[in-house]
MOPAC internal coordinates of N, CA, C and O (Angstrom, degrees):
PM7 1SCF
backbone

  N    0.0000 0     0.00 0     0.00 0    0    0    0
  C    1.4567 1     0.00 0     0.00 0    1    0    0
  C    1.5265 1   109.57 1     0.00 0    2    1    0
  O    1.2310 1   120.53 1   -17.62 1    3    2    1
  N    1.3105 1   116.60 1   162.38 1    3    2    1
  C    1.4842 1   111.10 1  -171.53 1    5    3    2
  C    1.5792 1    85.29 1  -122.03 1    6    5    3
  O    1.2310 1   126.69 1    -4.92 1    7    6    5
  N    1.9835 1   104.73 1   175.08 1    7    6    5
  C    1.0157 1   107.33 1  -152.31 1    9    7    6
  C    1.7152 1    82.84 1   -77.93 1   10    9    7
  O    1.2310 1   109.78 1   143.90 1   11   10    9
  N    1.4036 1   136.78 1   -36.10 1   11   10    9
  C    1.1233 1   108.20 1  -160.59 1   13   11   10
  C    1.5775 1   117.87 1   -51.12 1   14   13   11
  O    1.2310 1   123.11 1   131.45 1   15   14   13
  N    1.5925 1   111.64 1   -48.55 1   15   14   13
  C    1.8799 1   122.21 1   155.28 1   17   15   14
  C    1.4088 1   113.14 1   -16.39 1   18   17   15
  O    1.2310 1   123.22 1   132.08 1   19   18   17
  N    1.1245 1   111.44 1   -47.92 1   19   18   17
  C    1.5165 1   106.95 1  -160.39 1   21   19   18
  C    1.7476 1    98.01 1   -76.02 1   22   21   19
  O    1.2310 1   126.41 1   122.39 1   23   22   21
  N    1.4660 1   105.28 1   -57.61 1   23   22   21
  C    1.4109 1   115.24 1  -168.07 1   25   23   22
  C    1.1888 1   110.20 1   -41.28 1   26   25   23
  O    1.2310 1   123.85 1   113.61 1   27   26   25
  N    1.7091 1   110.22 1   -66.39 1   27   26   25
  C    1.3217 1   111.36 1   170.97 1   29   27   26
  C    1.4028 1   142.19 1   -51.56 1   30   29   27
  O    1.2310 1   125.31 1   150.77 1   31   30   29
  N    1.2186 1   107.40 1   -29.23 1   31   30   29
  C    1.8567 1   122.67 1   147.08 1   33   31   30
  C    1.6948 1   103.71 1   -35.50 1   34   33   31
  O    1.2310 1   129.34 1    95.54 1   35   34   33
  N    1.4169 1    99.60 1   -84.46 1   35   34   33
  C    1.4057 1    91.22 1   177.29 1   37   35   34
  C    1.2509 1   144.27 1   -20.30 1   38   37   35
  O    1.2310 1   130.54 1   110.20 1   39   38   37
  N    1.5848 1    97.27 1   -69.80 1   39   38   37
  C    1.5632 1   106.55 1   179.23 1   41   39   38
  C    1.8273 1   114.70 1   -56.83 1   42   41   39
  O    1.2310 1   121.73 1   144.10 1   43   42   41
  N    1.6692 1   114.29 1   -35.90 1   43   42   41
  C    1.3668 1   104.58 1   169.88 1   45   43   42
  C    1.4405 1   129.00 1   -43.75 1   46   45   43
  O    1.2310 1   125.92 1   133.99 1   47   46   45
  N    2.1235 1   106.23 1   -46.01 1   47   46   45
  C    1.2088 1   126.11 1  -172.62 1   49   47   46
  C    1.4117 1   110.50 1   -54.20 1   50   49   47
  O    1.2310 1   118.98 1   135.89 1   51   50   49
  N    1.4350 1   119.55 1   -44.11 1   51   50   49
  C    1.0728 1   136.87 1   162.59 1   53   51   50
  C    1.6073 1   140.77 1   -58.43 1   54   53   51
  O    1.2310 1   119.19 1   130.09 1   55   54   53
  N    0.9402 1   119.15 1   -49.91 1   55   54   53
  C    1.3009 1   120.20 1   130.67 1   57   55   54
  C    1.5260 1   134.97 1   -26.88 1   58   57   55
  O    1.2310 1   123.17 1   127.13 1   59   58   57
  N    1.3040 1   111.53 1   -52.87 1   59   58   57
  C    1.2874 1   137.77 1   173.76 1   61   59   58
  C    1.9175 1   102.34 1   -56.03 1   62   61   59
  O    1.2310 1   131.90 1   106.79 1   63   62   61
  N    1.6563 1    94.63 1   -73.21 1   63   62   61
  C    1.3389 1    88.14 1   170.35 1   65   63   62
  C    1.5304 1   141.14 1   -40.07 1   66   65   63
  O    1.2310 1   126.28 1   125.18 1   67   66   65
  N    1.4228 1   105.53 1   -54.82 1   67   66   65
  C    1.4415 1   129.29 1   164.69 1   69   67   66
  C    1.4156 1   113.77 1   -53.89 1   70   69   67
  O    1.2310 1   109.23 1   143.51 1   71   70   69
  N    1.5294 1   137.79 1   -36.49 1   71   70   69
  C    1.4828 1   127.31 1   173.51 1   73   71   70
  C    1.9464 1    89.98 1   -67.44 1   74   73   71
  O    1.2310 1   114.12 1   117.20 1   75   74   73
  N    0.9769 1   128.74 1   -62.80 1   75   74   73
  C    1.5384 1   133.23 1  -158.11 1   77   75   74
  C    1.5715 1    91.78 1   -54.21 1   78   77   75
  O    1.2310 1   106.14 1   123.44 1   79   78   77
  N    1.1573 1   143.34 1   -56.56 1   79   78   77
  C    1.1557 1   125.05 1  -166.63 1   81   79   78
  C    1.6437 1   108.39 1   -85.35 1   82   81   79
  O    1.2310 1   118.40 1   154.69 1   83   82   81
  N    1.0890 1   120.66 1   -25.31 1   83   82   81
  C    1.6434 1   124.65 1   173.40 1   85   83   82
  C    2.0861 1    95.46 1   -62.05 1   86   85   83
  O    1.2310 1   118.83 1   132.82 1   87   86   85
  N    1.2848 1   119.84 1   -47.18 1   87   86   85
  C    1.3580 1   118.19 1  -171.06 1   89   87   86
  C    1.4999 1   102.38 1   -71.08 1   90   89   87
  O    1.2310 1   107.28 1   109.62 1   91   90   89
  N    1.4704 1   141.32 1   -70.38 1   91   90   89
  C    0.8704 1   120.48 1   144.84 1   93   91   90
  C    1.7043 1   163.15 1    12.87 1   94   93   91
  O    1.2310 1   128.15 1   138.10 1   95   94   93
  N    1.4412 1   101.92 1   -41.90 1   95   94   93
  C    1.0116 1   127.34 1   178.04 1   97   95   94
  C    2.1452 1   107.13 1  -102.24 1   98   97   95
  O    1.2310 1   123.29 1   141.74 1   99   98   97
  N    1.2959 1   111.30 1   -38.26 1   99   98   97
  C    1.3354 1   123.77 1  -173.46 1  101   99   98
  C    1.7254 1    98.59 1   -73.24 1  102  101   99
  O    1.2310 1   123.04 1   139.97 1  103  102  101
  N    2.0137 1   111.78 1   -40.03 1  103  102  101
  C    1.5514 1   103.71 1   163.21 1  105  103  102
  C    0.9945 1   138.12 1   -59.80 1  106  105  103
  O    1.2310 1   126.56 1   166.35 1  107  106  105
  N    1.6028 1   104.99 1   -13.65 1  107  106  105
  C    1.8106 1   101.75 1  -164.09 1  109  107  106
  C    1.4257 1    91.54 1  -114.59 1  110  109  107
  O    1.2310 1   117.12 1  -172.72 1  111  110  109
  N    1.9389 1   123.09 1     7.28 1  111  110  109
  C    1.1476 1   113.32 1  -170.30 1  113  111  110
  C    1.9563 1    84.97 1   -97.10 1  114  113  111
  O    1.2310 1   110.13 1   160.64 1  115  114  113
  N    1.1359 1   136.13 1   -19.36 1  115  114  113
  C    1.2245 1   140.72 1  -166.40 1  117  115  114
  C    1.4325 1    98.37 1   -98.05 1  118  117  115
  O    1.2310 1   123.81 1   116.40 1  119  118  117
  N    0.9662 1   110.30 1   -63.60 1  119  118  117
  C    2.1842 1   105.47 1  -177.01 1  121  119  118
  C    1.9790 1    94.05 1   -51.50 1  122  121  119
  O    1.2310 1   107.80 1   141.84 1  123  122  121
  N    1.2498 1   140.38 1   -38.16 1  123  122  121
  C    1.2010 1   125.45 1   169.18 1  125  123  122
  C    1.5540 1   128.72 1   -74.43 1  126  125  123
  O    1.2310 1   125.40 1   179.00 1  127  126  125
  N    0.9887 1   107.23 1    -1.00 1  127  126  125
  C    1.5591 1   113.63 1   169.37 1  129  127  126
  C    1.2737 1   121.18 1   -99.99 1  130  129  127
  O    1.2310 1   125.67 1   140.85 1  131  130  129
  N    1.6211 1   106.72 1   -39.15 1  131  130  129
  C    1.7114 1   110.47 1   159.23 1  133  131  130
  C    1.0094 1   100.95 1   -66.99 1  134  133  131
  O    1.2310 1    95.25 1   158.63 1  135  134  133
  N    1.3629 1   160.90 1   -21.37 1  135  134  133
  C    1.2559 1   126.27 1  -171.25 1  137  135  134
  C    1.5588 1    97.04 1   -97.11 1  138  137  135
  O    1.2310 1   111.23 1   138.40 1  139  138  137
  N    1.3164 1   134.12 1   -41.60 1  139  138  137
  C    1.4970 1   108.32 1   172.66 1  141  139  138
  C    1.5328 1   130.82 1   -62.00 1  142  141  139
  O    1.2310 1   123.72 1   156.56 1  143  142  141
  N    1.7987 1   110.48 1   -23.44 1  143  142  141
  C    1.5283 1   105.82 1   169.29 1  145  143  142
  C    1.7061 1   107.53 1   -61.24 1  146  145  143
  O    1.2310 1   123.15 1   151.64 1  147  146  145
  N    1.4961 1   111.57 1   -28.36 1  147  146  145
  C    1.6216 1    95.59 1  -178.42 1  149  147  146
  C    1.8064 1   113.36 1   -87.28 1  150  149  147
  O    1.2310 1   120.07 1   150.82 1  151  150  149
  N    0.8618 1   117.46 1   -29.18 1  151  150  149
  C    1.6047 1   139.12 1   145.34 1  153  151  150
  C    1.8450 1   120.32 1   -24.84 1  154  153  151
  O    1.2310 1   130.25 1   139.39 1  155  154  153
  N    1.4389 1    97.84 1   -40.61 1  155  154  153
  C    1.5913 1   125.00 1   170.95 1  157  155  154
  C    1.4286 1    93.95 1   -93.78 1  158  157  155
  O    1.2310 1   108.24 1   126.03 1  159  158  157
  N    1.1334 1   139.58 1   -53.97 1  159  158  157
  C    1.0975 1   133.78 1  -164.28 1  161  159  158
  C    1.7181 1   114.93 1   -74.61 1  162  161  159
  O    1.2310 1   128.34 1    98.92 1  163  162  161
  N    0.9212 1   101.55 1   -81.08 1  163  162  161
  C    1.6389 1   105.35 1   171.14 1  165  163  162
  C    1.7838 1   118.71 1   -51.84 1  166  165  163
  O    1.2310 1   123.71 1   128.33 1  167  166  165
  N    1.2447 1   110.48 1   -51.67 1  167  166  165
  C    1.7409 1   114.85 1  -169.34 1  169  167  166
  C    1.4895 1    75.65 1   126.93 1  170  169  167
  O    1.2310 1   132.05 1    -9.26 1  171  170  169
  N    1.9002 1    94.33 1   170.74 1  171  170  169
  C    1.6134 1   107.43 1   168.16 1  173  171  170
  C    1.4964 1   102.75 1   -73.26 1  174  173  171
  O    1.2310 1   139.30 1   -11.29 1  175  174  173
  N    1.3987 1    80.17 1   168.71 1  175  174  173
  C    1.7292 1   106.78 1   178.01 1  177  175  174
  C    1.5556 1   108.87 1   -49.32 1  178  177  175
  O    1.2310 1   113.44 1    -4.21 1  179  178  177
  N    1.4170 1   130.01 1   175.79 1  179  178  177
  C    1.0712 1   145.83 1   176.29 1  181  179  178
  C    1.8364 1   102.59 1   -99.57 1  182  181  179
  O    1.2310 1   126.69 1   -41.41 1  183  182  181
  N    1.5612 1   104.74 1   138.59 1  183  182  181
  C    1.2504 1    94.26 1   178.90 1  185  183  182
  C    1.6477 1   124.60 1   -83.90 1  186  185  183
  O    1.2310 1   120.57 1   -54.30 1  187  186  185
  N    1.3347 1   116.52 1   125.70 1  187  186  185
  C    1.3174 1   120.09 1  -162.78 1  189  187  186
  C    1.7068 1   115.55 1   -64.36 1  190  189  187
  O    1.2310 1   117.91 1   -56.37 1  191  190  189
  N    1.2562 1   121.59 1   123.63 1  191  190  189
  C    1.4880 1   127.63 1  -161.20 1  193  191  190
  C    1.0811 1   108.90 1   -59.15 1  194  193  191
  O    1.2310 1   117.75 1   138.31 1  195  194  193
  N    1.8631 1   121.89 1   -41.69 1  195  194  193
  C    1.0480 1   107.09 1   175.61 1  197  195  194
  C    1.5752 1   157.99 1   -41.48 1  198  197  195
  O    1.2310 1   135.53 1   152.23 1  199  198  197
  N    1.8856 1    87.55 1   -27.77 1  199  198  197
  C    0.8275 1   108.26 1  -163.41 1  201  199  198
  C    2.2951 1   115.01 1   -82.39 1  202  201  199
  O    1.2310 1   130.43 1   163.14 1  203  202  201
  N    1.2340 1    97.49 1   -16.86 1  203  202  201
  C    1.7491 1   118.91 1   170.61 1  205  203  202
  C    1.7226 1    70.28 1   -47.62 1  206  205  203
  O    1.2310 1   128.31 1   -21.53 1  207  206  205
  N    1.6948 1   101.60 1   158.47 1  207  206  205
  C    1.2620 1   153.88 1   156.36 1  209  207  206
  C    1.3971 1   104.72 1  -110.97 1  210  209  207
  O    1.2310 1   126.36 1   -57.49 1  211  210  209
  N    1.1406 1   105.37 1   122.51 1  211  210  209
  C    1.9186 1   141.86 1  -173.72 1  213  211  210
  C    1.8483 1    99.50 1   -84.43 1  214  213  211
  O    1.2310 1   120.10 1   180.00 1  215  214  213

C-alpha cells in the first residue's frame, strides 16, 4: 500500500468513528429529552418499592 492508501484508510476509519460517536450522542441526546417532556408531562416517576431497605 502506498502512503496515500494508508492515509486515506485512516481518514475513512475516522470519519467512520466520528459519525458513530456523533450518532450516538444525537440518540441519547433525544431518548433524554423524551423522557423529560414526559417527566413534564406526567410528574416524576413513582419511587420504586423495591428499592426501600427492609
Amino acid at each position: 500500500m502506498t502512503i496515500h492508501a494508508l492515509a486515506g484508510l485512516g481518514l475513512f476509519l475516522t470519519g467512520a468513528a466520528f459519525s458513530q460517536v456523533l450518532a450516538f450522542g444525537i440518540a441519547a441526546w433525544i431518548k433524554a429529552r423524551r423522557e423529560r417532556q414526559i417527566d413534564d408531562t406526567l410528574g416524576a416517576p413513582a419511587p420504586d418499592p423495591t428499592d426501600n431497605p427492609k
